[in-house]
PASELUM-526212 format. One line per field, with one value per residue (C-alpha): residue number from 1; residue in three letters; z, x, y. Coordinates in Angstrom, 1 decimal. Each point is the difference from the previous one (the first is absolute). Layout:
<rs>
gudren <- c(NUM, ...)
tidren <- c(Ala, ...)
c3 <- c(Z, ...)
c1 <- c(X, ...)
c2 <- c(Y, ...)
</rs>
This chain:
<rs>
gudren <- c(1, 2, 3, 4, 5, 6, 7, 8, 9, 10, 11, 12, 13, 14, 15, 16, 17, 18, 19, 20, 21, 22, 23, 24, 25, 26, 27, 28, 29, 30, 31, 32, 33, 34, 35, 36, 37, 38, 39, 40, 41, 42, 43, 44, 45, 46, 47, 48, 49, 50, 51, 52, 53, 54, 55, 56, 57, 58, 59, 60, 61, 62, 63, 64, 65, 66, 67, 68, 69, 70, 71, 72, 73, 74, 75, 76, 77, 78, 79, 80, 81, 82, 83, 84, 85, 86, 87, 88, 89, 90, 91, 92, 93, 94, 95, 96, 97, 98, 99, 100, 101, 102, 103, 104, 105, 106, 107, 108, 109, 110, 111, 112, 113, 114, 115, 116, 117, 118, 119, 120, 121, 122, 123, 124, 125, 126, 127, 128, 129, 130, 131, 132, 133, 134, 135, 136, 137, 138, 139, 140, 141, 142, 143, 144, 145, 146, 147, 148, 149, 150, 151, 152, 153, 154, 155, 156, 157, 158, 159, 160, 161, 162, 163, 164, 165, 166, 167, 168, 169, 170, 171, 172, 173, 174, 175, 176, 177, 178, 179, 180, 181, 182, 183, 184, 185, 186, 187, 188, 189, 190, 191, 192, 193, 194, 195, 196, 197, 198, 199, 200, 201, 202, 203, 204, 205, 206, 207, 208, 209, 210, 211, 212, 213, 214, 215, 216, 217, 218, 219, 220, 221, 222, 223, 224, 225, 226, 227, 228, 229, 230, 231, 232, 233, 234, 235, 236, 237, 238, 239, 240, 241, 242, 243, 244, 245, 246, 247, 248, 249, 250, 251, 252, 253, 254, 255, 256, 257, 258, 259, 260, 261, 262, 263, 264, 265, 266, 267, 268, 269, 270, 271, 272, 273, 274, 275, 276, 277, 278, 279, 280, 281, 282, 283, 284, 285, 286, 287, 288, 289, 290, 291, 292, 293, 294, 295, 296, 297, 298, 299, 300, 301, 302, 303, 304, 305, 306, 307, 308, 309, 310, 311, 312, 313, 314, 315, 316, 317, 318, 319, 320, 321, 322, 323, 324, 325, 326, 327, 328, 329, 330, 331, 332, 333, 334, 335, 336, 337, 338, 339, 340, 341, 342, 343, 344, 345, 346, 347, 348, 349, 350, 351, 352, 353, 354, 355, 356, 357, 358, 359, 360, 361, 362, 363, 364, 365, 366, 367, 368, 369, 370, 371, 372, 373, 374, 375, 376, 377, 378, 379, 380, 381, 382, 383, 384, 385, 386, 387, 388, 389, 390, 391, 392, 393, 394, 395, 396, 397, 398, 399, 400, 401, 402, 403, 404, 405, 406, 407, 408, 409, 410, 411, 412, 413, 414, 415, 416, 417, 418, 419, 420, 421, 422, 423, 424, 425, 426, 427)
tidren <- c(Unk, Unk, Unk, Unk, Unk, Unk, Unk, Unk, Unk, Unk, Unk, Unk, Unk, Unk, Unk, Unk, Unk, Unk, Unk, Unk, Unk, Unk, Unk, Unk, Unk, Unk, Unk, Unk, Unk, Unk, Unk, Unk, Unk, Unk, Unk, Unk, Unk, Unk, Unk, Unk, Unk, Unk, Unk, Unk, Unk, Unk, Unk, Unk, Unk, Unk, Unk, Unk, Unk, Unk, Unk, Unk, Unk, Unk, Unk, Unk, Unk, Unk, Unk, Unk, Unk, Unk, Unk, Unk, Unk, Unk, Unk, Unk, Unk, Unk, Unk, Unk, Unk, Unk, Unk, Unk, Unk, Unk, Unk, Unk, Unk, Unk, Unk, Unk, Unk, Unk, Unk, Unk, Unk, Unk, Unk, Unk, Unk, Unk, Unk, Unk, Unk, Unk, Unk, Unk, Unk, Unk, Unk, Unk, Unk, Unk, Unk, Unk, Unk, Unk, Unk, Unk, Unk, Unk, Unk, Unk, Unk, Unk, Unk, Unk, Unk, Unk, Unk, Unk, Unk, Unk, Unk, Unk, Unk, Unk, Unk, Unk, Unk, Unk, Unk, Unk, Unk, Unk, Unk, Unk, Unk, Unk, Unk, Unk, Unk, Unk, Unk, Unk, Unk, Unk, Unk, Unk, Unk, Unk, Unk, Unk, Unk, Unk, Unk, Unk, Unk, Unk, Unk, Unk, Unk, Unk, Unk, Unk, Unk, Unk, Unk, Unk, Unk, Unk, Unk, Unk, Unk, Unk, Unk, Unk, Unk, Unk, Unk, Unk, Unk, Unk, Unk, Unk, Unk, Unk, Unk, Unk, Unk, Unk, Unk, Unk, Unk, Unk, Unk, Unk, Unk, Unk, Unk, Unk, Unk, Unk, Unk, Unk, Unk, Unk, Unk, Unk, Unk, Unk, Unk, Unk, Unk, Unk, Unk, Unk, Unk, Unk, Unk, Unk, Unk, Unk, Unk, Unk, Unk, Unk, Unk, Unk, Unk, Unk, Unk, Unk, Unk, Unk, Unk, Unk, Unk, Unk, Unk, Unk, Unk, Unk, Unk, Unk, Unk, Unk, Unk, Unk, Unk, Unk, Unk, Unk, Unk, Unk, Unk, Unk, Unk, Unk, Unk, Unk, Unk, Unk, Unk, Unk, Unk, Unk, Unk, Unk, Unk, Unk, Unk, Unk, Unk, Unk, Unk, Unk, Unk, Unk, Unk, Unk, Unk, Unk, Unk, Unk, Unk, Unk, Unk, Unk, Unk, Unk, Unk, Unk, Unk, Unk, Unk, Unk, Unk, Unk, Unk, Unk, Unk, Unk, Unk, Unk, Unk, Unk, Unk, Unk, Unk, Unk, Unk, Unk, Unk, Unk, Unk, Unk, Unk, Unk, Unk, Unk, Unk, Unk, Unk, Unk, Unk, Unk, Unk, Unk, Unk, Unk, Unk, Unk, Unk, Unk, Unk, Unk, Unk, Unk, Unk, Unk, Unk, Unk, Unk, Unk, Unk, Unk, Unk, Unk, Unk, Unk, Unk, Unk, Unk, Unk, Unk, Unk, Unk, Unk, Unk, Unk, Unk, Unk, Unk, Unk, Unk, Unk, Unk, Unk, Unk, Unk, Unk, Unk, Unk, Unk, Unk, Unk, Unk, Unk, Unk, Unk, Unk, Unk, Unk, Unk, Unk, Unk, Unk, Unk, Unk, Unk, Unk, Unk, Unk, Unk, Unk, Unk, Unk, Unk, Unk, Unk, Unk, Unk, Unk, Unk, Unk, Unk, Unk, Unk, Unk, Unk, Unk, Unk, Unk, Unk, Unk, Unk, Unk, Unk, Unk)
c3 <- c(53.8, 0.9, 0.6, 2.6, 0.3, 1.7, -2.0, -0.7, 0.8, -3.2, -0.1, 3.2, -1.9, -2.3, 2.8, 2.3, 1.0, -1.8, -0.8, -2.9, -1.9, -0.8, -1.4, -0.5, 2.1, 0.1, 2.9, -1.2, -4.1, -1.8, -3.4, -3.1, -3.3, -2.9, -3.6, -1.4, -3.1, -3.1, 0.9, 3.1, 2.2, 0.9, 4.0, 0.9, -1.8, 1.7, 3.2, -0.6, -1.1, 2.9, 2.1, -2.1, 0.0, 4.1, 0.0, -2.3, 2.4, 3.8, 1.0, -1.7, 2.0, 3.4, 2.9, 2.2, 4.0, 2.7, 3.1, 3.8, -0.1, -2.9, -2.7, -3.4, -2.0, -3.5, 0.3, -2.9, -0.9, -2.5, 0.6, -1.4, -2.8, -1.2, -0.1, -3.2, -0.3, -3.2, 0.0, -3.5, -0.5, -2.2, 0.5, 3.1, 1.7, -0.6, 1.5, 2.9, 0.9, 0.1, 2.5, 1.9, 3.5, 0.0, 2.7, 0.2, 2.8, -2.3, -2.4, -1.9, -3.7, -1.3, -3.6, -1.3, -2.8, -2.1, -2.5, -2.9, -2.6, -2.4, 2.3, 3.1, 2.0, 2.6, 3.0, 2.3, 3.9, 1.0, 3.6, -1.3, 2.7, -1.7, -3.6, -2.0, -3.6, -1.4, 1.3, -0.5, -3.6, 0.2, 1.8, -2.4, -2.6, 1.2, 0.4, -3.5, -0.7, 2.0, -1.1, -3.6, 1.0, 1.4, -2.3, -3.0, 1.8, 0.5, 2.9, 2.0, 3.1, 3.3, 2.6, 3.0, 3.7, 1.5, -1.3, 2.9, 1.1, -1.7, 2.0, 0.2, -1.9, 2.5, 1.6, -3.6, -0.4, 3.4, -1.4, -3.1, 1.6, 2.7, 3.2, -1.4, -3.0, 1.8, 2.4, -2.9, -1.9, 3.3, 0.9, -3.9, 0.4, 2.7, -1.6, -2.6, 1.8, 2.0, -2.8, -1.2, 0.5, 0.3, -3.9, -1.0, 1.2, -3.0, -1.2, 0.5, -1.5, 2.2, 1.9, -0.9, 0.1, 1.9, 2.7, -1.1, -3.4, -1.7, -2.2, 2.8, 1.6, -2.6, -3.5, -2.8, -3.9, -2.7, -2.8, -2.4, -3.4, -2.8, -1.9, -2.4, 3.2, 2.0, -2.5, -0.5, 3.7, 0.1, -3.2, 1.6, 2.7, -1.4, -2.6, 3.2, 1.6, 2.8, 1.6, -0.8, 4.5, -0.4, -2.8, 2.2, 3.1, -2.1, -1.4, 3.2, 1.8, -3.4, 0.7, 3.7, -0.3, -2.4, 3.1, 2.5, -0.3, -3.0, -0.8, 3.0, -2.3, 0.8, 3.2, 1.6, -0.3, 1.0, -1.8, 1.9, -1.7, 1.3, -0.4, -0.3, 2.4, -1.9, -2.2, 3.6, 1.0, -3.6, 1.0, -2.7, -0.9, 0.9, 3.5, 2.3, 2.4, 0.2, -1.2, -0.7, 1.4, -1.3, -1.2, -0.8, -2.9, 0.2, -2.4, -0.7, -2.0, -1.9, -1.1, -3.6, 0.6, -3.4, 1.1, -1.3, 2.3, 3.1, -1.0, -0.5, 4.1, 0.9, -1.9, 1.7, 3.3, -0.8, -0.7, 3.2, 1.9, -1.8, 0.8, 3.2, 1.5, 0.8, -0.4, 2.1, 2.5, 0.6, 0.8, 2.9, 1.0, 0.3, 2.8, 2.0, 0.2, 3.4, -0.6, -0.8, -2.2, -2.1, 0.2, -1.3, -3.3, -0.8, 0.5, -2.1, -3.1, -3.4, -2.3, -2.2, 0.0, -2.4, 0.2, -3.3, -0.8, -2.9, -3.2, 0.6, -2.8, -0.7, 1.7, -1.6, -0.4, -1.3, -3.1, 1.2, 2.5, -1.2, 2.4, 0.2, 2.5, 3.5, 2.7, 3.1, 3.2, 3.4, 1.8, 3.6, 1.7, -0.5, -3.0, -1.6, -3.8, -2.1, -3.4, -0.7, -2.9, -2.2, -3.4, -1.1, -2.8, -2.3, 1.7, 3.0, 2.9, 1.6, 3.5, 1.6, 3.4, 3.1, 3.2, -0.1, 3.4, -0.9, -3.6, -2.0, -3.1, -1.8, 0.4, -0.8, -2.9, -1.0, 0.6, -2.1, -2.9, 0.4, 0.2, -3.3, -1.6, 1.3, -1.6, -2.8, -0.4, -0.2, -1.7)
c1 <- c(76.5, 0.8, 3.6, 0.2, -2.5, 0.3, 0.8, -2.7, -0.5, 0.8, 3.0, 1.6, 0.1, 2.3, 2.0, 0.0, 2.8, -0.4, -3.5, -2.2, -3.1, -1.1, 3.1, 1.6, 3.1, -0.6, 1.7, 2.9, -0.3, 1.7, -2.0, 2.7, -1.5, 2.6, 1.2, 3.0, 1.2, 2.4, 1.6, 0.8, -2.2, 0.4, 0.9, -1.3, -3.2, -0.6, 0.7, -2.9, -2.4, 0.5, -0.2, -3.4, -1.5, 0.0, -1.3, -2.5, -1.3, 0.1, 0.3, 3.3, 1.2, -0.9, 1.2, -1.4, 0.2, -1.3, -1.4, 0.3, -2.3, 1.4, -2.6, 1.6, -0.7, 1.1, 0.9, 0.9, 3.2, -0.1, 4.1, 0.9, 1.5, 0.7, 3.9, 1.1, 2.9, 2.6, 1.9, 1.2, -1.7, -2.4, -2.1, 2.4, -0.3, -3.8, -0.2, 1.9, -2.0, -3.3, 1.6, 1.6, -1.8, -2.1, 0.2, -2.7, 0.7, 1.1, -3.2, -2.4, 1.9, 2.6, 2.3, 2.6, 2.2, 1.8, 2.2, 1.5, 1.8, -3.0, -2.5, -1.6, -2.5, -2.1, -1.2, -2.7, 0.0, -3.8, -1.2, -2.9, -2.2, -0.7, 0.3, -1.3, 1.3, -3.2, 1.3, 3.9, -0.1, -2.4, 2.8, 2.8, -2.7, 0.3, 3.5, 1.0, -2.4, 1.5, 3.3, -1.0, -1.3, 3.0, 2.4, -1.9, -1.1, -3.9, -1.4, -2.1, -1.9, 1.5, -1.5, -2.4, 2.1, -3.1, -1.5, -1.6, 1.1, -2.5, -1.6, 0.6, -1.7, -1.3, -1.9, -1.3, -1.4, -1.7, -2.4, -1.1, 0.6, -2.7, 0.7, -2.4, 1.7, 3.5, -1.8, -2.1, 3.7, 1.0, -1.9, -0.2, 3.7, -0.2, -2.9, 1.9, 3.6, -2.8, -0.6, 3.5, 1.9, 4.0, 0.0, -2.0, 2.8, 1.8, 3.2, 3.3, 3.0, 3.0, 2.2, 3.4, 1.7, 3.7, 0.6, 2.2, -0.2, 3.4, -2.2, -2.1, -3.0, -2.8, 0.1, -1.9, 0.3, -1.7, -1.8, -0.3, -2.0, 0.0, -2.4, -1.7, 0.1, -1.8, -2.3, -0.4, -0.5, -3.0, -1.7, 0.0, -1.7, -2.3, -0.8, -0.6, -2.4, 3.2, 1.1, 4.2, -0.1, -1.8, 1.7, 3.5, -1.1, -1.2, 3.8, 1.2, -1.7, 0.8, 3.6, -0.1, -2.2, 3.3, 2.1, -2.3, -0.5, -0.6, -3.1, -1.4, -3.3, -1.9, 1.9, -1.5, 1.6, -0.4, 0.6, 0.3, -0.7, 1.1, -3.5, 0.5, -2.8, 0.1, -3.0, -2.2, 0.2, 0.9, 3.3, 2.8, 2.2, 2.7, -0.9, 2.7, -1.2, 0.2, -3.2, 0.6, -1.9, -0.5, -2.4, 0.8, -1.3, 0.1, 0.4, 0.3, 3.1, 0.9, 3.6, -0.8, -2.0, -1.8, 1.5, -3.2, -2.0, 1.6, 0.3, -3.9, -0.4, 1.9, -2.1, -3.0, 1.0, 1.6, -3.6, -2.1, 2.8, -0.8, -3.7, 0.7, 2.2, 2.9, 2.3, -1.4, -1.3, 3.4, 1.9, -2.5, -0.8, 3.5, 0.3, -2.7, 0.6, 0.5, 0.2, 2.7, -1.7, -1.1, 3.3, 1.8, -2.5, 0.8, 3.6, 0.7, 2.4, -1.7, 1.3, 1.5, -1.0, -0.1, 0.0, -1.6, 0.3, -1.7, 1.4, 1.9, 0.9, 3.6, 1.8, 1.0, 3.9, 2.1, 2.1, 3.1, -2.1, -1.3, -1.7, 0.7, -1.9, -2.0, 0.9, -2.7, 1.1, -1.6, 1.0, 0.1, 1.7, -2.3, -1.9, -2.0, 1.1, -1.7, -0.6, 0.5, -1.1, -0.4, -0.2, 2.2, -1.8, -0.1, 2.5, -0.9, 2.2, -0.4, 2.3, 0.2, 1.1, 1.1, 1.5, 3.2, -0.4, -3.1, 0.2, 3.9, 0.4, 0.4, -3.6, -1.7, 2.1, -1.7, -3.2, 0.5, 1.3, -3.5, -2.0, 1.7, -0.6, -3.9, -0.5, 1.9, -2.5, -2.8, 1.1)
c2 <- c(-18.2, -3.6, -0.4, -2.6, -3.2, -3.4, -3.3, -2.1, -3.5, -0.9, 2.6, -1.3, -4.1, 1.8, 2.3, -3.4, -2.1, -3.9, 1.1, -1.5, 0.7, -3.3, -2.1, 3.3, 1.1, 3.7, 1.6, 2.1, -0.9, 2.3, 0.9, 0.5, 1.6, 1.3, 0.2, -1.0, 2.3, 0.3, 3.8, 1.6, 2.1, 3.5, -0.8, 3.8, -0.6, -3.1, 0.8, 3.3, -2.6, -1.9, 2.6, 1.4, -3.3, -0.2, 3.4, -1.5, -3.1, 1.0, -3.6, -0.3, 2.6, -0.6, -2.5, -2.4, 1.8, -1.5, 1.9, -0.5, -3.2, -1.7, 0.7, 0.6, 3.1, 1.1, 3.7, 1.6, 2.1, 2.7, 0.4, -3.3, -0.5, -3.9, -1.2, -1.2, -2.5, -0.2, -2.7, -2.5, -3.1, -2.0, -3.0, -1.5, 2.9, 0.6, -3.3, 0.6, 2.9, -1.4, -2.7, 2.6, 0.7, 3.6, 2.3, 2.5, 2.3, 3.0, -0.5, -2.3, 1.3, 0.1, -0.9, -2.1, 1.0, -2.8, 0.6, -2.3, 1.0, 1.4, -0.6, 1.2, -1.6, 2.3, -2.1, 2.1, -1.9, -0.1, -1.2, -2.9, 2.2, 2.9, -1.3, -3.3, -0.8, 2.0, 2.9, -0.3, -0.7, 3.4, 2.4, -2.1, 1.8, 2.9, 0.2, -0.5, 2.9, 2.6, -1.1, -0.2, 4.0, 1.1, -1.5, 1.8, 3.1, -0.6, 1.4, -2.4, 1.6, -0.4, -2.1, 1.6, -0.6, 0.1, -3.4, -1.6, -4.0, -2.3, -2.1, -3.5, -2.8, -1.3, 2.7, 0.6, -3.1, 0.0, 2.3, -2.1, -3.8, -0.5, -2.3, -2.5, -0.7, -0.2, -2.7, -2.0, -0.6, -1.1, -2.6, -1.1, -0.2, -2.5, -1.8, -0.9, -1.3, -2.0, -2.1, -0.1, -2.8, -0.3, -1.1, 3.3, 2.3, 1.8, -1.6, 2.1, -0.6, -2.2, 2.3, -0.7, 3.6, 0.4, 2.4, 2.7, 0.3, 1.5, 1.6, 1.5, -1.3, 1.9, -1.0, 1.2, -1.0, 1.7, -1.2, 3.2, -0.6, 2.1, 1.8, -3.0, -2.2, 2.3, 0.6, -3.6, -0.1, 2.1, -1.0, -3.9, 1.2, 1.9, -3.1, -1.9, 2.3, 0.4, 2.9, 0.1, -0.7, -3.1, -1.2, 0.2, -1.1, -2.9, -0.2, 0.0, -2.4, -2.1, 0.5, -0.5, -3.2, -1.5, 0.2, -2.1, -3.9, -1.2, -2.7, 1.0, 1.2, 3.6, 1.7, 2.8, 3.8, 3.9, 2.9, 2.9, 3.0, 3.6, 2.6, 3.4, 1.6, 3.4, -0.8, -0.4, 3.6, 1.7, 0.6, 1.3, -2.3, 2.4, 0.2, -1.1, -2.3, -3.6, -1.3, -3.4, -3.0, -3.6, -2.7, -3.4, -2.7, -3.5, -2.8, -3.8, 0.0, -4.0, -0.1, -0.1, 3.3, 2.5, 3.3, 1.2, -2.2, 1.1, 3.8, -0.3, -1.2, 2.9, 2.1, -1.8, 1.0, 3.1, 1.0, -1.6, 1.6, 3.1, -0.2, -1.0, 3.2, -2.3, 2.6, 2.7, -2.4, -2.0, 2.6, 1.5, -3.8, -0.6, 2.5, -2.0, -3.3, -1.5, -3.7, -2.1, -2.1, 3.0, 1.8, -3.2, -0.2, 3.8, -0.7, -3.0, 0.6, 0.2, -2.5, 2.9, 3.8, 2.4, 4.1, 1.2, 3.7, 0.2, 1.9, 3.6, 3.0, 0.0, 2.2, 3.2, 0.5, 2.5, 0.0, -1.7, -2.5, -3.3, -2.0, -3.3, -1.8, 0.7, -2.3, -0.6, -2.2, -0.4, -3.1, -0.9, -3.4, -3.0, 1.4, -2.0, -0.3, 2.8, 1.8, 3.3, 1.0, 3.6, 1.4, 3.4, 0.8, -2.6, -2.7, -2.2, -1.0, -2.9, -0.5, -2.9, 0.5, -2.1, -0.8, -2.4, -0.6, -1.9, -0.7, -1.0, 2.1, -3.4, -0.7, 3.3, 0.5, -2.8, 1.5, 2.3, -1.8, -1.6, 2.7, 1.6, -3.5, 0.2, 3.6, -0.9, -3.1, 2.6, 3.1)
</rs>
């Protein structure tokens, strides 16, 4: 059985010191996936999920070593068992925690416990290199069902200790991505910044954030919708021939264009889109391994922009990118580029990004528990601004997240005011 394997190039971006994957800061970044509750939670049957939930995914439960030479393996450790924290606090100290620094020497899991009067809020600590959103909101899943089973006395089979490390994405995708593919994309990269001028490149919003925040360097505010506006939401797009992605990324880039120069007519903007690579090798959703690579969608946005107009470019290159492999071929290209010049057009900040994870069962609670709301955050410093966005059941989240070292709260609060105005517009 596999219980030790070296990190993969791609691995070692996200075990790295000031390391990126495109405009992404990845060394170090902490992952944080939980659910805040009305009712407390049984500690001792928390702290046996944990501990089942490791036994369930190896990877949570083993630890970077490296040998004599300096190569970095993950070995895994059927005698750990993940540290849960207690401690009171609500939203402040949520916030305080997902600016707090992460060490990872005693594991890559572990949980938070805050507690507010009549409500809890269970944080789970992931290390962004052995997990992706796809996957967290998968073992938050599967949490609440082996709580909801212990807490009411159903049995749920017990996990197999001798579950082999998966192998990483990247030497997946070696087998189904051919050299040539990886070296066409290339050179059509290049191609096209050839032709490119200065006035082509995507428009990003003025950096005007402070040093120090008070309220901590990562901020995040959410834009919850009910029910009828979710609904509302999803029947729009589907009216529009949209997916619900497209028709936010459109939103966004709506929003963001209201913050650049005004009368300056049709500006150029990104979108960068995180792609979950699952779907390329028939991967369950519930596997834990960070799968998660990145496409991109351009578009001429004019300051009196159609929402619709815009969210049906995105949708235009969401598809060529599609039929094109981008996904599965950035992230391998990525690892082999050896050029400035080309390094420098892969790492350029989108003009917004957005992690969509699609629409998720609600969670199953026990009578006493009612879940509130899931809470997502990865952030590292110099972040681009991004979307995350998911569904619990029948209610969408939308989180607009940020670095106040590069962007002020003032002015992405006010992105957000207009991206509610643009989806209210619409829906």
């Amino acid at each position: 059985m596999t219980a030790q394997r070296p990190l993969s190039s791609f691995e070692l971006v996200y075990f790295g010191s000031e390391t990126h994957l495109g405009s992404v800061p990845t060394g170090g970044m902490p992952l944080f996936i939980g659910s805040t509750v009305h009712g407390l939670l049984d500690v001792e049957i928390l702290r046996r999920v944990l501990d089942e939930l490791a036994a369930q995914h190896p990877l949570l439960r083993s630890k970077p070593v490296a040998d004599a030479d300096g190569t970095l393996y993950f070995r895994r450790d059927d005698a750990y068992r993940p540290h849960l924290e207690i401690a009171d606090g609500g939203e402040a100290e949520y916030l305080d925690l997902v600016n707090a620094p992460q060490g990872w020497r005693d594991g890559l899991f572990r949980a938070h416990l805050l507690r507010d009067g009549d409500r809890d809020r269970i944080v789970l600590v992931i290390h962004h290199g052995i997990a992706d959103g796809r996957s967290a909101f998968a073992l938050l899943a599967q949490l609440w069902q082996r709580y909801t089973a212990h807490a009411t006395g159903t049995a749920l089979p017990q996990p197999d200790f001798d579950q082999e490390l998966p192998e990483a994405i990247d030497i997946q995708l070696a087998g189904v991505v051919s050299d040539a593919e990886i070296a066409g994309w290339l050179d059509q990269i290049r191609a096209g910044a050839a032709i490119m001028g200065p006035e082509s490149a995507p428009q990003t919003l003025p950096l005007d954030g402070i040093d120090n925040d008070p309220l901590g360097r990562f901020a995040v505010q959410r834009i919850e919708l009910d029910t009828n506006e979710t609904q509302n939401l999803v029947d729009t797009a589907r009216a529009e021939g949209l997916s619900v992605n497209s028709l936010l990324s459109g939103a966004a880039l709506v929003a963001v264009r209201s913050q650049l120069e005004p009368a300056t007519g049709r500006l150029p903007m990104f979108c960068g889109h995180a792609v979950d690579l699952r779907s390329e090798l028939k991967l369950p959703a519930h596997t834990m391994l960070n799968c998660a690579s990145g496409v991109g969608t351009f578009a001429l946005v004019p300051e009196s922009a159609k929402l619709i107009d815009i969210a049906h470019e995105v949708a235009a290159g969401m598809l060529a990118a599609k039929e094109q492999r981008e996904a599965p071929i950035f992230l391998l290209a990525s690892q082999r580029v050896q050029d400035e010049v080309t390094a420098s057009i892969l790492a350029a900040a989108p003009t917004v990004a957005i992690s969509n994870i699609g629409r998720l069962p609600a969670h199953s609670t026990p009578d006493g528990i009612r879940h509130i709301r899931d809470d997502i955050y990865a952030m590292g410093p110099g972040m681009p601004p991004k979307l995350t966005v998911f569904t619990i059941g029948d209610r969408l989240t939308i989180q607009v997240e940020y670095d106040t070292a590069r962007h002020s709260r003032t002015r992405m609060g006010k992105v957000s005011l207009a991206l509610i105005d643009a989806l209210r517009g619409i829906a």
